[in-house]
TIMI-698752 format. One record per residue (C-alpha): residue number from 1; x, y, z. Coordinates in Angstrom, 2 decimals, always signed. Layout:
% residues N
<atom NUM, <X, Y, Z>>
...
***
This chain:
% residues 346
<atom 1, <+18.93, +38.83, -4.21>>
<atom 2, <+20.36, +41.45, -1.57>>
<atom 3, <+19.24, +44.35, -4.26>>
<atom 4, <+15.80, +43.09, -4.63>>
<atom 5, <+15.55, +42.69, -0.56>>
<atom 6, <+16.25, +46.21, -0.37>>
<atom 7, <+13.49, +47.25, -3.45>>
<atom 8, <+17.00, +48.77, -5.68>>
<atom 9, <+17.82, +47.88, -8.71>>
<atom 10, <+20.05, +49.61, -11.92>>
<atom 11, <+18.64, +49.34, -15.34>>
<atom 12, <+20.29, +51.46, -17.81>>
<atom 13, <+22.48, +53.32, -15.46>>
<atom 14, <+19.02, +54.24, -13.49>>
<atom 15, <+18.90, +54.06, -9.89>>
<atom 16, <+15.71, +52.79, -8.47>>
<atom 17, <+14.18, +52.66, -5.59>>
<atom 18, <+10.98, +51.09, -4.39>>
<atom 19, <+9.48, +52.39, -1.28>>
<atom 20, <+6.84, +49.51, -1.33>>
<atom 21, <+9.67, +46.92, -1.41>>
<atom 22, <+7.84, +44.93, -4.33>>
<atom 23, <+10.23, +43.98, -6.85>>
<atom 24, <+11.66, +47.01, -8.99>>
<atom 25, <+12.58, +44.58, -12.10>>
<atom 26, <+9.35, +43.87, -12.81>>
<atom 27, <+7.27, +46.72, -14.49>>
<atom 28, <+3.93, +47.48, -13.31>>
<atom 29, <+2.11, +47.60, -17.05>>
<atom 30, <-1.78, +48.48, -15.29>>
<atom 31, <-3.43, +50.56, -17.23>>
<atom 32, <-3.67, +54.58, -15.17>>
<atom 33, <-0.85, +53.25, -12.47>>
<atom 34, <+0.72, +56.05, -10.73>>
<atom 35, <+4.29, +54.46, -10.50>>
<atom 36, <+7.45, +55.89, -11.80>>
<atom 37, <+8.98, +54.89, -15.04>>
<atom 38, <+12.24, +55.53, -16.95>>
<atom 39, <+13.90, +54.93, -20.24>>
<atom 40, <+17.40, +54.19, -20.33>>
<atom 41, <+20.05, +53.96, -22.78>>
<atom 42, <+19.33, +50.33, -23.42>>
<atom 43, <+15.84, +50.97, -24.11>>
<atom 44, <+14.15, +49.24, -21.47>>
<atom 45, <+11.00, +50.81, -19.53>>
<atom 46, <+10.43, +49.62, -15.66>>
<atom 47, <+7.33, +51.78, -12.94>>
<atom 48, <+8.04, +51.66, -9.51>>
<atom 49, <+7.03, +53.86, -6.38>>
<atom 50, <+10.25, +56.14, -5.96>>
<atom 51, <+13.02, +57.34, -8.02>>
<atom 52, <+16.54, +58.74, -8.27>>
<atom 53, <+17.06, +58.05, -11.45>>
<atom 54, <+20.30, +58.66, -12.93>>
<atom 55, <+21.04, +58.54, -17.11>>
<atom 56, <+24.39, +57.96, -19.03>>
<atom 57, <+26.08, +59.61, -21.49>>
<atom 58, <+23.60, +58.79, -24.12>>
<atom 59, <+21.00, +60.68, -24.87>>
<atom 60, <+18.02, +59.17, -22.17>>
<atom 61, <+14.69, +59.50, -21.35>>
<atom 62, <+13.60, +59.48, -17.76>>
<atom 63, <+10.25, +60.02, -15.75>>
<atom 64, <+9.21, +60.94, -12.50>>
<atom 65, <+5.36, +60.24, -11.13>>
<atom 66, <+3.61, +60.93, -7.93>>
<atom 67, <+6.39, +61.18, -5.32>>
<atom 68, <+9.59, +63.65, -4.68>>
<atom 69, <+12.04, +62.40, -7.69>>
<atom 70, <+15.79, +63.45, -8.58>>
<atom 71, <+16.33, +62.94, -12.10>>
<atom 72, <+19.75, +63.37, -13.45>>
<atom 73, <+20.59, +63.16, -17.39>>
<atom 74, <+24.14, +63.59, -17.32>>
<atom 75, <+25.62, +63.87, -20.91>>
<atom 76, <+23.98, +63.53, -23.93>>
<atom 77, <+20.42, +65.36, -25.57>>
<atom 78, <+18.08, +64.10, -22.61>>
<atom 79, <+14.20, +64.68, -21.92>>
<atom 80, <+13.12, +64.54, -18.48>>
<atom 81, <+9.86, +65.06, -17.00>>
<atom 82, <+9.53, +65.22, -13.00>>
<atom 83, <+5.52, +64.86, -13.32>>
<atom 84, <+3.82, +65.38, -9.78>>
<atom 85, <+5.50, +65.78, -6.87>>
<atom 86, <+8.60, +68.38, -6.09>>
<atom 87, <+10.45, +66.86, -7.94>>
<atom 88, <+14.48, +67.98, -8.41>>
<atom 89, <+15.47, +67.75, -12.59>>
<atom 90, <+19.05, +67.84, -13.55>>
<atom 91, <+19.89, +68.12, -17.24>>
<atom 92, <+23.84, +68.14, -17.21>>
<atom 93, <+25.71, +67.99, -20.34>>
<atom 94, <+23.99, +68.45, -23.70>>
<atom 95, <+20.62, +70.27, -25.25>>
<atom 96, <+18.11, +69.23, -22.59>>
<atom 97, <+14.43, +69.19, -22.77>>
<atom 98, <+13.16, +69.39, -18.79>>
<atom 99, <+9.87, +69.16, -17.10>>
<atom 100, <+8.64, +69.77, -13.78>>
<atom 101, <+5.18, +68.79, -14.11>>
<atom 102, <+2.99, +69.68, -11.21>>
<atom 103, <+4.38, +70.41, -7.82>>
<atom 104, <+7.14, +72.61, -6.95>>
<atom 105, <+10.09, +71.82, -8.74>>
<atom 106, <+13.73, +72.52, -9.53>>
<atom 107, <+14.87, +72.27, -12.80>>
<atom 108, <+18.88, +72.97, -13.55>>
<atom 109, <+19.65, +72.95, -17.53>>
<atom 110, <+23.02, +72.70, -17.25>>
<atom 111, <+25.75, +73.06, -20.20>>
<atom 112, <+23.94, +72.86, -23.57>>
<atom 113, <+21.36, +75.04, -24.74>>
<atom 114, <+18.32, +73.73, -23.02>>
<atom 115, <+14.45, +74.18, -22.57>>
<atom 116, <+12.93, +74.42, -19.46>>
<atom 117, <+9.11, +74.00, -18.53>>
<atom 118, <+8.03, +74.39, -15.00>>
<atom 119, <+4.82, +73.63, -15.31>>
<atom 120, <+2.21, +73.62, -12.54>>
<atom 121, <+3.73, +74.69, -8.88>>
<atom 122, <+5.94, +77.19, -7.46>>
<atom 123, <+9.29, +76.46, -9.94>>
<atom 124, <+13.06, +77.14, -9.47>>
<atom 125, <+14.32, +77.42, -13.16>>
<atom 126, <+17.87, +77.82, -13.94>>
<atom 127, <+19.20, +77.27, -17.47>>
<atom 128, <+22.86, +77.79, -16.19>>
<atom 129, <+25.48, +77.89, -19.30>>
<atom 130, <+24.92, +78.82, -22.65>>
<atom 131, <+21.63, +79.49, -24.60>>
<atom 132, <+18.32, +78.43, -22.93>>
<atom 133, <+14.51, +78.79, -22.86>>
<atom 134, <+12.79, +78.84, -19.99>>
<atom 135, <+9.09, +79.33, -19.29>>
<atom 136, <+7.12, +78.87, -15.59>>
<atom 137, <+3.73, +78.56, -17.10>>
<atom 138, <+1.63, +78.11, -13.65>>
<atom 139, <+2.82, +79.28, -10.26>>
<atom 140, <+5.28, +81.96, -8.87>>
<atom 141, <+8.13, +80.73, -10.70>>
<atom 142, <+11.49, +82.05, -10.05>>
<atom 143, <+13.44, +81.82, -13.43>>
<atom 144, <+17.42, +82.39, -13.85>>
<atom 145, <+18.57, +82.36, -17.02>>
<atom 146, <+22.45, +82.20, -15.82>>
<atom 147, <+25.23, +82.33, -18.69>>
<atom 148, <+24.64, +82.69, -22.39>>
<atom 149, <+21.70, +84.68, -24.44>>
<atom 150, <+18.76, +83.24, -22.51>>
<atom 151, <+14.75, +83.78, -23.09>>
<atom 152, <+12.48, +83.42, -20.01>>
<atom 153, <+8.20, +83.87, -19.49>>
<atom 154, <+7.01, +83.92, -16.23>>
<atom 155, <+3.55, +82.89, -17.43>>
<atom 156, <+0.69, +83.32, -14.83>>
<atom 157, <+1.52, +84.50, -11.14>>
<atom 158, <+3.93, +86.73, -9.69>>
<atom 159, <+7.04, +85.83, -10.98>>
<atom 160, <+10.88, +86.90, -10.92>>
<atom 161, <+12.79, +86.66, -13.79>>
<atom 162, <+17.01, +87.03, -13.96>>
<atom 163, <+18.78, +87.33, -17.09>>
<atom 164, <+22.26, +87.35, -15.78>>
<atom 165, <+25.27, +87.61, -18.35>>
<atom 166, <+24.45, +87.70, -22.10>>
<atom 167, <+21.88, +89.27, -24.32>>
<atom 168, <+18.32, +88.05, -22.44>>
<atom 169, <+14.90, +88.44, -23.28>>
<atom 170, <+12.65, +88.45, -20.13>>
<atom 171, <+8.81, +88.24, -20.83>>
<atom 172, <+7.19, +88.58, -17.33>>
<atom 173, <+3.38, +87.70, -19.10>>
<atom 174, <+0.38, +88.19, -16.26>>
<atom 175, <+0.48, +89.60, -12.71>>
<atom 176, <+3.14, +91.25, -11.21>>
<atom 177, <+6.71, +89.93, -12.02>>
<atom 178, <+9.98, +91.37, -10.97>>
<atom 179, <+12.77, +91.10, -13.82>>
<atom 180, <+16.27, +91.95, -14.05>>
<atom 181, <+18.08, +92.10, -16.69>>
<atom 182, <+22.18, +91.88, -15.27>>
<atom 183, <+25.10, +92.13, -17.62>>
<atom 184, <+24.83, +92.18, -21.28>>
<atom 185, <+21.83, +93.88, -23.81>>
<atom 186, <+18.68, +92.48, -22.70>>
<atom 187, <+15.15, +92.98, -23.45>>
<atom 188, <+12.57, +92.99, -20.43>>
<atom 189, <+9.00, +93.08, -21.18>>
<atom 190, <+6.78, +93.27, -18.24>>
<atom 191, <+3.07, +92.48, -19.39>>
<atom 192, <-0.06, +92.54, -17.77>>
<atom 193, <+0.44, +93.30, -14.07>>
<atom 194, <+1.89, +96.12, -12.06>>
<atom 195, <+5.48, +95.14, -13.09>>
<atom 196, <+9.28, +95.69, -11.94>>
<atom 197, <+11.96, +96.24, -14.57>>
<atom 198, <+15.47, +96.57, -13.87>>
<atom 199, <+17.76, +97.35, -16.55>>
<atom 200, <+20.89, +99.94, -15.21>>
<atom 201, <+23.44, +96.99, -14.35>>
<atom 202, <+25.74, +98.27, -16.66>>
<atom 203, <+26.48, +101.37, -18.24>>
<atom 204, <+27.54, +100.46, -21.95>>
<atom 205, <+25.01, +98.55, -23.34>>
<atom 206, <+21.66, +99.52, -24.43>>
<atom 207, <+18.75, +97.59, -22.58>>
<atom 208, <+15.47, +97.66, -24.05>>
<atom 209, <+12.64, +97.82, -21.23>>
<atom 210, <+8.76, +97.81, -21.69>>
<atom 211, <+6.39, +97.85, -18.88>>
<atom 212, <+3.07, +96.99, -21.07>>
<atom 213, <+0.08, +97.06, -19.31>>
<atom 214, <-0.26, +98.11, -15.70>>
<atom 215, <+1.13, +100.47, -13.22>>
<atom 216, <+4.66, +99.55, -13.46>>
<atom 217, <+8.09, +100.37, -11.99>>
<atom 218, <+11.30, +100.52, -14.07>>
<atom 219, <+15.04, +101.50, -12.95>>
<atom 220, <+16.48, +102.50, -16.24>>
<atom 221, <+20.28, +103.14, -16.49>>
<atom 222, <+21.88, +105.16, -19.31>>
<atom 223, <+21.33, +104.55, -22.59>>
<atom 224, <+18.22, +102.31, -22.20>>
<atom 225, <+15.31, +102.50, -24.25>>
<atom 226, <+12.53, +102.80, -22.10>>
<atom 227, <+8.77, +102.28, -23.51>>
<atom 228, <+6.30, +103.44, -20.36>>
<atom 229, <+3.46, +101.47, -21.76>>
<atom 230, <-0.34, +102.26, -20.21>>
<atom 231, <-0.53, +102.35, -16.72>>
<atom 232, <+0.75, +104.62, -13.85>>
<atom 233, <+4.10, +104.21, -13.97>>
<atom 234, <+7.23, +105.12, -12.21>>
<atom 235, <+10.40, +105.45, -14.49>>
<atom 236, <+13.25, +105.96, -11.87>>
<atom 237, <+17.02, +106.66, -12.67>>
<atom 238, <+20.42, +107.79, -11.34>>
<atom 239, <+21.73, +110.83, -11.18>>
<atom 240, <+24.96, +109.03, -10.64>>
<atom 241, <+24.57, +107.34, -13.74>>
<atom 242, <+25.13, +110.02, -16.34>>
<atom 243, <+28.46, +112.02, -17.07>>
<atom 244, <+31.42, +112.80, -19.31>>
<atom 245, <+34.85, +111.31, -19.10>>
<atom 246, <+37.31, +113.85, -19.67>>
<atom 247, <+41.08, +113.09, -20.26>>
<atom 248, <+44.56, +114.98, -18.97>>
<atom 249, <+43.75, +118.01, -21.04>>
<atom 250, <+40.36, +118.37, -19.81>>
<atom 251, <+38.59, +117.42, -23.04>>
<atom 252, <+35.35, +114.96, -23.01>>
<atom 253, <+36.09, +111.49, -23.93>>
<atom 254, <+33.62, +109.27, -22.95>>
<atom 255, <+29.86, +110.66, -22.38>>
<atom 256, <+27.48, +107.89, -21.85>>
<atom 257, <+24.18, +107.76, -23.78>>
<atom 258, <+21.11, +109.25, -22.56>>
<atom 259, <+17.98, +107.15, -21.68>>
<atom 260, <+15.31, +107.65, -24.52>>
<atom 261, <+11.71, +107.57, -22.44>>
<atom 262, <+8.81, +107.44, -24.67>>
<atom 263, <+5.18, +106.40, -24.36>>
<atom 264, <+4.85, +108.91, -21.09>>
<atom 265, <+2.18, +110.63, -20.00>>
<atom 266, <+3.27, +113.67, -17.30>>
<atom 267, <-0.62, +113.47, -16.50>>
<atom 268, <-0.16, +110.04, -14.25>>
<atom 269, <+3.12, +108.70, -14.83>>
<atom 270, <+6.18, +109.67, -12.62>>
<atom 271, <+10.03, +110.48, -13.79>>
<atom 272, <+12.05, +110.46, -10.47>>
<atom 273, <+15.83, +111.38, -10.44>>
<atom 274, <+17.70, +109.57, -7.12>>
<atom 275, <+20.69, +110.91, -5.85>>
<atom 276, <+23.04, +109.54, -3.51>>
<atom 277, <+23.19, +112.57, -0.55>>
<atom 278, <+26.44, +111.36, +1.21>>
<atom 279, <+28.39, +110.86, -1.96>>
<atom 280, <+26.90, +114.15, -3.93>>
<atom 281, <+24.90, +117.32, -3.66>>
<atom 282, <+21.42, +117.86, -4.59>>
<atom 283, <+21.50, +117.51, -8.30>>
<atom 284, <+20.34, +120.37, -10.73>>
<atom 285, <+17.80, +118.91, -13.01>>
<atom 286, <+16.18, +121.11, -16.23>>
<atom 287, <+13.95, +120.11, -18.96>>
<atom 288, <+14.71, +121.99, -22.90>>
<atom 289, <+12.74, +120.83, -25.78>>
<atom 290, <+14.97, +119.56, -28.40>>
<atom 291, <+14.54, +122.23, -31.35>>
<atom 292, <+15.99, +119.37, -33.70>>
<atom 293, <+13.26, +116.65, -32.61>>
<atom 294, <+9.43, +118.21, -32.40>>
<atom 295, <+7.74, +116.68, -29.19>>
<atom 296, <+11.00, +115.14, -27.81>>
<atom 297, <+12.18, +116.85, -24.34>>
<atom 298, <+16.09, +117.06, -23.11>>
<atom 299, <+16.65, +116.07, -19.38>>
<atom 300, <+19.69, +116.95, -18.04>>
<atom 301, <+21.22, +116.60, -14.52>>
<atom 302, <+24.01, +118.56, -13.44>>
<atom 303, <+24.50, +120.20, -17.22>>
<atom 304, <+24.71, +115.90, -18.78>>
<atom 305, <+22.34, +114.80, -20.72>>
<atom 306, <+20.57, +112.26, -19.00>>
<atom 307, <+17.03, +111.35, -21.01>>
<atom 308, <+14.96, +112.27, -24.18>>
<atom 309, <+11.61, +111.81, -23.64>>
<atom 310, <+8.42, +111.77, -25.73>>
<atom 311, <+5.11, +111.80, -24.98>>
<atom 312, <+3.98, +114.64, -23.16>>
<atom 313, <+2.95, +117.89, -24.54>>
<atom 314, <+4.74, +119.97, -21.79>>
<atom 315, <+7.66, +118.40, -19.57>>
<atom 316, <+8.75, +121.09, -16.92>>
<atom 317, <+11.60, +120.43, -14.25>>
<atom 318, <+8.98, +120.73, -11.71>>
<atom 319, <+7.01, +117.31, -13.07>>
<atom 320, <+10.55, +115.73, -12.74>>
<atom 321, <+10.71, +114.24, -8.74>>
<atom 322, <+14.20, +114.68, -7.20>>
<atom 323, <+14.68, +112.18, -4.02>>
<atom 324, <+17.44, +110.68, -2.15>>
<atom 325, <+17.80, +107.12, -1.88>>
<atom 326, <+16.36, +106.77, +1.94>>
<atom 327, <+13.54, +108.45, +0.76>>
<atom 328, <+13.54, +106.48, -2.47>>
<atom 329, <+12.90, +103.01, -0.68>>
<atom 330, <+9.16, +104.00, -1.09>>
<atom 331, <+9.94, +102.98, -4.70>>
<atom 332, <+11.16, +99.80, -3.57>>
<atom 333, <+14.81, +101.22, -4.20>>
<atom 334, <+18.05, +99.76, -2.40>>
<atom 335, <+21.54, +100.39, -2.81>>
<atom 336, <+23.03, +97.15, -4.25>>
<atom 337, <+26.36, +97.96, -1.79>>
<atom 338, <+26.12, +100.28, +0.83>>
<atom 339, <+28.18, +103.20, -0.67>>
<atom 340, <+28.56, +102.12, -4.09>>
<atom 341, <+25.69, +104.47, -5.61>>
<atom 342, <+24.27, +101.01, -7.29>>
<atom 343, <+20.41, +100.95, -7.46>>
<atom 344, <+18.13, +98.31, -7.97>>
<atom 345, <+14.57, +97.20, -6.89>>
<atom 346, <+13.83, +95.42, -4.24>>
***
């Protein structure tokens, strides 16, 4: 009696609320009615005005509608679809299948390998542990892929996309999307769109960045493979970045790889070497074509190897731009840590 005073009732291990305070036990069956419903473990279906709906450990089905829900699966394979409103989507434990719907929604995956559609609206996606999928479809979506070997579209709008740890593929689709890569071997395509690629956030794996169509910007670290793609683009990297570890006696240990640049055109798109001026002198950067490689050019900065690129007809050290990093904030570039000589994009 008190529960049905107050429009709550639990079905299933479902919370629900009724803003209207009509009775939430009995399900509103009209055909086209804009009420919440849910699915719980025991199989029973109820619509009502408002939800926090909370599964079990089962594998459940629950559903938003036209308000602000908080749907929660908990443990178990669940599918849960926020529909309209901004709706917050929680899959917990297990391989989840979420949906925002329209409005601007939250989604959290949780453990389990889960897939993630945001839908229609302004998204927050974040597949958390292990291996997910996540895609914004409409909106500027901001996706996180968080733990595990993650794959992530933006879709249309200007969307940013984070891989985070493990090996991430980051499709940024129309418009102008930002994507990082983090830790781990990821793969960053940017699409259509003038695009922003970051891939040097570490220095011993090999990141695989594409900027596609548009003028694009990409901060490459060493031993990235860098595709330009058309466009007027800006490939910008570290002097910092490259150099040889040498051991008691003086003898090279450890180079890291050099950064292999193709599809570039010296005509309209820009190489720019940034240097850190209170850690490190001006550094010396020439250009050799490699006599082993027709076409292919040698960077080097301060005598290392730093990129082979491929493209051009002629690459001279003069096409190569040499700035510092306050002047390199007209690229968008920050120091992650003032004095650590990180880069990234803002």
């Amino acid at each position: 009696m008190l529960a049905a005073m107050l429009g709550v009732a639990a079905v299933g291990g479902i919370l629900l609320i009724d803003e209207e305070g009509d009775d939430p036990d009995s399900p509103d069956t009209s055909e086209g009615s804009d009420d919440d419903a849910a699915k719980g473990s025991t199989g029973e279906t109820v619509s009502f005005d408002a939800l926090v709906s909370t599964g079990t450990a089962a594998s459940d089905q629950l559903g938003g509608g036209d308000t602000d829900d908080l749907l929660q699966g908990l443990a178990g394979h669940d599918q849960l679809n926020g529909y309209a409103g901004d709706d917050g989507v929680q899959g917990g434990d297990g391989n989840d299948s979420l949906h925002g719907g329209e409005g601007d929604d939250t989604l959290e995956g949780g453990a389990g390998d889960d897939l993630l559609h945001g839908d229609y609206g302004d998204d927050l996606l974040a597949g958390d542990d292990d291996d997910d999928r996540l895609f914004g479809h409409f909106g500027e979506d901001m996706l996180d892929g968080g733990a595990g070997d993650d794959q992530a579209h933006g879709g249309q709008d200007n969307d940013t996309l984070v891989g985070a740890d493990g090996r991430d593929a980051l499709h940024g689709n129309d418009d102008d999307d930002h994507l990082t890569g983090g830790q781990g071997q990821d793969t960053l395509f940017g699409g259509t769109g003038d695009d922003r690629l970051v891939g040097n956030d570490d220095d011993d794996t090999t990141d695989y960045l594409n900027g596609g169509d548009g003028d694009d910007t990409i901060l490459a670290g060493a031993g990235d493979i860098v595709t330009a793609g058309t466009g007027a683009d800006s490939i910008l990297v570290g002097a910092g970045d490259f150099y040889v570890s040498e051991d008691t006696n003086g003898d090279n240990t450890d180079p890291t790889a050099p950064i292999d640049l193709s599809d570039f055109n010296s005509n309209e798109d820009q190489l720019v070497v940034i240097w850190d001026k209170f850690g490190s002198d001006t550094p010396v950067v020439d250009v050799s074509s490699n006599p082993n490689t027709p076409g292919e050019h040698i960077v080097t900065i301060d005598g290392e190897e730093a990129l082979r690129v491929t493209g051009p007809a002629e690459l001279a050290a003069s096409d190569i731009l040499v700035v510092d990093q306050e002047a390199a904030a007209r690229f968008g570039v920050m120091a992650k840590e003032a004095g650590s000589g990180g880069l990234t994009l803002s």
